[in-house]
N, C-alpha and C positions, 0 to 999 in steps of 0.2 A: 598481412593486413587483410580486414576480411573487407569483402566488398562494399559497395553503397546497398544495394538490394537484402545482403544478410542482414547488415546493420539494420535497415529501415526494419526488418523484421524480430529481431531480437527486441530494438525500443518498440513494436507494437503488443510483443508476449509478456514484455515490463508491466506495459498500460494493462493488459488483458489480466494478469496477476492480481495488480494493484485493485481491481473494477471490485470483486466480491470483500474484498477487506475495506473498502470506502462503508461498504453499508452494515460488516458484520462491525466493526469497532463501535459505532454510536450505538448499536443495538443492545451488545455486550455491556459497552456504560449507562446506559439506561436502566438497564436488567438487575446492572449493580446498585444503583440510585433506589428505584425498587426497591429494594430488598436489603435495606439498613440494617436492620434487626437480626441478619444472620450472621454469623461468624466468616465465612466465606465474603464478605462485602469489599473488604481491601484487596484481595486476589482477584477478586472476578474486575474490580474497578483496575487492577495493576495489566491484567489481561490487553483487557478493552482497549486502554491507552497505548500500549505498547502495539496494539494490532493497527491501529488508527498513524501512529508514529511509522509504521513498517508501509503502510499502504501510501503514503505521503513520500516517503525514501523511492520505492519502487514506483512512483510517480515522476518525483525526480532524474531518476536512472532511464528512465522510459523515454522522457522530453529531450535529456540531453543525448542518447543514442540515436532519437532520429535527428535532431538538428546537426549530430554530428554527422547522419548520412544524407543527410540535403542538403548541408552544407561543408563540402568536403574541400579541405585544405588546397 
């Protein structure tokens, strides 16, 4: 079992992950909204979401890693 100290650090490289995918997903879907008229619109919009969906997960995984190491059994 790994310590309180690893823990706290793996859920803060979770948070650290998650930081640049909070702002590239809205960006991506924007970009896609933009630009209707291209054939590529469904993809870049399926991109976006899925990036957005993935930064929200490793948000998740982040919060309950440290509360798991500050708050240990």
């Amino acid at each position: 079992m790994a310590t309180n100290k690893e823990l706290l650090s793996k859920g803060i490289k979770y948070l650290a992950g998650a930081l640049p995918l909070l702002f590239i997903g809205p960006i991506v879907i924007t970009n896609a909204f933009m630009n209707q008229h291209n054939v590529w619109h469904y993809l870049v919009l399926a991109i976006g979401i899925i990036t957005c969906i993935s930064a929200m997960y490793l948000m998740y995984l982040g919060l309950k890693t440290i509360m798991k190491s500050l708050f240990n059994d």
